[in-house]
N, C-alpha and C positions, 0 to 999 in steps of 0.2 A: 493452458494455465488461466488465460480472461476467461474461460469458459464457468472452471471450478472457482475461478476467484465469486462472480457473479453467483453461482450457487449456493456456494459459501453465503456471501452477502442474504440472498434469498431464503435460506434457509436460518439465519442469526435472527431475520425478521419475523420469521414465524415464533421460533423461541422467544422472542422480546416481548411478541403479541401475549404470548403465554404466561409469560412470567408476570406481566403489564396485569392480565387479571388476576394471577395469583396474588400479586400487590396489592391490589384492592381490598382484598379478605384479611388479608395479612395484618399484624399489631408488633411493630418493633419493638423489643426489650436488649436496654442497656442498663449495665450496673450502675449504681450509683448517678444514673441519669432519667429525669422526666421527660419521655415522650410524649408530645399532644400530637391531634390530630384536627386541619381546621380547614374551614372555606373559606377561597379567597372568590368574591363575587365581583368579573369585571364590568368591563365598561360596557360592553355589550350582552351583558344577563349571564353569561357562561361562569356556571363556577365551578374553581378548581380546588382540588387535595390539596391543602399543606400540612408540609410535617415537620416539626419545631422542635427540639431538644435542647436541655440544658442542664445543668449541675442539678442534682435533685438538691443538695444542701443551700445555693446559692440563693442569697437573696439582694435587695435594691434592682438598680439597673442595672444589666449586667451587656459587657459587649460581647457584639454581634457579624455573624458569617453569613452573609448571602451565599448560598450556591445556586450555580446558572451551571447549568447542564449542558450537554454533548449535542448533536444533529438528530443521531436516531429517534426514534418514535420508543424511546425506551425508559424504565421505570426509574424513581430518583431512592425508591424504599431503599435498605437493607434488611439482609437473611443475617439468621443467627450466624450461619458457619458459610460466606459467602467465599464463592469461588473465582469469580472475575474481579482484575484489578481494582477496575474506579470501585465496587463497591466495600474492598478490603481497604483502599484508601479513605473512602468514605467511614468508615465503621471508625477506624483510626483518629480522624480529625471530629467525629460527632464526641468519641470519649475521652481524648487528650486535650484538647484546645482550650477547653476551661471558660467557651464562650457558650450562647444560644446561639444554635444554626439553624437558618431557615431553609426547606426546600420545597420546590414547586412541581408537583407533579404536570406534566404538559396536558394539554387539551385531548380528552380521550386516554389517559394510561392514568394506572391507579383507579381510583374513585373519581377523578376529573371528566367532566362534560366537554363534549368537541369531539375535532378527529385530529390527531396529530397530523397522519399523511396530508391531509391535504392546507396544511396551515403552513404560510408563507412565514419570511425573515421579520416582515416589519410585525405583524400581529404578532408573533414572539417575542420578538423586542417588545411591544408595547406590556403584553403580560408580564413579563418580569421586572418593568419602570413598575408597574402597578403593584405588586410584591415589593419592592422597595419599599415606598412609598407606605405601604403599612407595615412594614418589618421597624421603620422610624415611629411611629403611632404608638408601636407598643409601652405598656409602660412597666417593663422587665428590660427596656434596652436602651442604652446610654444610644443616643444619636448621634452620637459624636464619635463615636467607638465602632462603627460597621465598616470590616472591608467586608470589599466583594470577588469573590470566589470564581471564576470562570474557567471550564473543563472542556477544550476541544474548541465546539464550537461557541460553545460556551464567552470562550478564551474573548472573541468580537464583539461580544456583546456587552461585557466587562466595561468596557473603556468611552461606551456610548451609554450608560448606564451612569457613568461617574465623570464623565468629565462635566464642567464646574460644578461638581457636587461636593457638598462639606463630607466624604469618606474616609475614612480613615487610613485606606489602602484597600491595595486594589492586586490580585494575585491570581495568577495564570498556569495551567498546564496544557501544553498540543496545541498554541494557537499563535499565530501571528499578526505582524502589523501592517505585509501588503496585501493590493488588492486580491481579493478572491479569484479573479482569473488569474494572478502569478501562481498564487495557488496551488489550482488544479491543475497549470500546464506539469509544475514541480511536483506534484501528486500523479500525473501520468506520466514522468518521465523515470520516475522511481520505482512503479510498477514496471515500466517495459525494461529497465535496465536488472531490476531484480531478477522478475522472472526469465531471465535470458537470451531477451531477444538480442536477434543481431547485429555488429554493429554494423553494419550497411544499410539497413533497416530505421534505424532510429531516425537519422534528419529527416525523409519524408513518414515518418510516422507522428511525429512529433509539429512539423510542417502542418499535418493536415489539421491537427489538431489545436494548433495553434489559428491555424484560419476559423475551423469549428468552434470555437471558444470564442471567436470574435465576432461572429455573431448572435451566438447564441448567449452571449452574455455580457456583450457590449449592446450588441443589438437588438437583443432580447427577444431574439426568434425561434419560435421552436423548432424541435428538430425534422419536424415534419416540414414544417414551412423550409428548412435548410435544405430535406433531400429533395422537394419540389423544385429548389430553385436550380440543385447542383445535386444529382445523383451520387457523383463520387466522393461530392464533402461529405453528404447524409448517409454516408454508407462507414461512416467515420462512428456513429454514434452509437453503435451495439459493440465496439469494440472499447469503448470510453469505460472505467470499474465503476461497475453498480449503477450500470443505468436499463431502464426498462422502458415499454414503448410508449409508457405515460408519465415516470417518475425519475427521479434522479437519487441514489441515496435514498430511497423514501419517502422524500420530499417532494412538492409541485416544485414545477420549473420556475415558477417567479419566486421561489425561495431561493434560488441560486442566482436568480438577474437581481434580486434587492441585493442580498450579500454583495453582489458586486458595484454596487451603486455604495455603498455605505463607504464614510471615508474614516478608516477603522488609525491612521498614523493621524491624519488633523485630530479625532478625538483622544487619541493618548497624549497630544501636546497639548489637550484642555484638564487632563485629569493632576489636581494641585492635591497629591497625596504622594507616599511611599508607592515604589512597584516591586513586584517579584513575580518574573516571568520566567519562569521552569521549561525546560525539555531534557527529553529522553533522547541519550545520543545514537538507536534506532530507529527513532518516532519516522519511518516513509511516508505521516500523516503532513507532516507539516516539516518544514526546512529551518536549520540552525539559525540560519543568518535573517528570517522572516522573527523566531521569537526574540533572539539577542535585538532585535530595531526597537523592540518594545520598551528596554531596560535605557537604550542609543538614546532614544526619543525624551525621556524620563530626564534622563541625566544631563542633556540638551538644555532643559529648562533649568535644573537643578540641579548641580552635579553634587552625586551622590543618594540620590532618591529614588535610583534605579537600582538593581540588582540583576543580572542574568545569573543562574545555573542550571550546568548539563549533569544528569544524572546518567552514568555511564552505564552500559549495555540493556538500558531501559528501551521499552516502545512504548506506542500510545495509548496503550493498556495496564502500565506498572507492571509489566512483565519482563524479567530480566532473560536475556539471549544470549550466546557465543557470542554470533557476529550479525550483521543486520541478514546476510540471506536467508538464515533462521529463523531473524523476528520477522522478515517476510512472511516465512511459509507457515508462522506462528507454531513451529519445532523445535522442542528442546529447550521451552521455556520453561519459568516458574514467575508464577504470581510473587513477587515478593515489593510491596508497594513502600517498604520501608525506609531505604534512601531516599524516596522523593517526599514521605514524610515530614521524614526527620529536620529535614530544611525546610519545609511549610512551618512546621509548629517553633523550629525558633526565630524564624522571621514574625511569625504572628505575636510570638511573646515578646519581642520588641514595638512592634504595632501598639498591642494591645494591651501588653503590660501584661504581669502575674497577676495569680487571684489574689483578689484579698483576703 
């Protein structure tokens, strides 16, 4: 099953690759909606795709969506008749919301310059503070009116993006508020228990991997430098979902040691807005009680300025399932990203107010 999961993985990457240039050529059409298409030039010369939408009838300043994107090395476009969740989601919130939304195509996907694969956690952070930052400039958008949107991994980036920011709120789907090695032990342990392994097996599976994780992500050692040191821990690391002999998830390795350095609960207890921290009650991406800390954390400061909801038989794809084994083996689903919609956009009309 790690075998075909990893394939699976490897193969989603090729189609991202592909779809990543079909997006480039590509030109989004919404009704009743203006799409532009624009460069964000950063701090370092590289410029990226953004793509902006908003009310064609709308005019003054009008408020504003940041979207902050997922891990993959994947596009942030929509297809007219899109078949994967986030972008049914997407297509939904760019034509209901009644806001301009800004997105950021990553380094290399789209029309963007760079290489996603090999761009760490902080230089992605840094691009999207920098997308901020002129998504405020503009002068179509109330500054005062922007939450910020974060999907997955997205989700960590959100709260280090906004805490002491004047945003308007701040809203989450697949992501939580502990550390990145809780994480992925919680991410391997929902794989090995999904796919069947046995329960005899688990504590020293889990064991090992739990020592594996501690240094390679506390420690910040690669996995080569791990099997050097300990044949039987480094022998742990082809067994780990979606990792290859040079990358993790598609990502470099010091994109996974910064995630873990980032202190993702101190910056929710800096962010002085509304929150709405979403999960899907199959999401094996991320754990119940990692996004509910989000809403904890919020409320902590503010009671009442958090919000948690579980959308039920959801995964981390707005794909609705039976039961989680299914949205494991991603069988017997259906894309229907509706539910988790429908409580985005009336939390955002509380935010954000109706049109005028």
């Amino acid at each position: 099953m790690t075998c075909r999961i990893i394939a699976a993985l490897l193969i989603t990457a090729a189609l991202l690759a592909h779809r990543s240039a079909i997006a480039a050529e590509m030109r989004e059409t919404h009704p009743n909606i203006d799409t532009s298409y624009g460069t964000l030039t950063l701090r370092d010369g590289v410029k990226l795709q953004t793509i902006v939408t908003k009310p064609a009838a709308a005019t003054g300043r009008l408020p504003a969506i940041l979207f902050v994107q997922w891990l993959s090395c994947d596009t942030v476009a929509i297809s007219d008749n899109p078949r994967d969740g986030w972008s049914a989601m997407l297509k939904e919130v760019v034509r209901r919301s009644n806001a301009l939304v800004w997105r950021t195509e990553k380094r290399g996907i789209g029309a963007s310059e760079g290489n996603c694969a090999t761009m760490d956690y902080d230089t992605e952070l840094a691009d999207h503070r920098q997308a901020l930052e002129q998504l405020r400039l503009r002068d179509d958008v109330d500054p005062k009116r922007i939450v910020i949107f974060g999907g997955s991994i997205g989700g960590t980036y959100a709260p280090l993006l906004a805490a002491n920011q004047p945003v308007a709120g701040v809203m989450i789907w697949g992501a939580g508020a502990t550390t990145w090695a809780e994480r992925m032990l919680k991410f391997e342990r929902n794989a090995l228990e999904l796919k069947g392994s046995p329960p005899d097996q688990l504590a020293r599976e889990m064991t090992l991997r739990l020592q594996f994780f501690d240094r390679y992500l506390i420690h910040r050692q690669t996995p080569a430098q791990i099997a050097a040191a300990d044949a039987t821990l480094g022998a742990v690391w082809p067994s780990i979902v979606g990792t290859t002999a040079n990358d993790h998830y598609g990502r470099p390795f010091a994109f996974h040691q910064q995630a873990q350095q980032a202190d993702w609960a101190a910056a929710w207890s800096k962010v002085d807005a509304p929150v709405l921290a979403l999960y899907g009650e199959y999401d094996w991406f991320e754990s119940r009680d990692a996004t509910s800390l989000i809403a904890r954390i919020a409320n902590a400061k503010s009671p009442g300025r958090g919000t948690f909801a579980e959308i039920p038989r959801m995964n981390h794809h707005f794909a609705q399932y039976p039961n989680a084994t299914a949205a494991f083996a991603e069988k017997e689903g259906q894309v229907k990203p509706e539910p988790a919609v429908s409580v985005m956009l009336e939390w955002l009309k509380k935010i954000l107010g109706s049109p005028s």
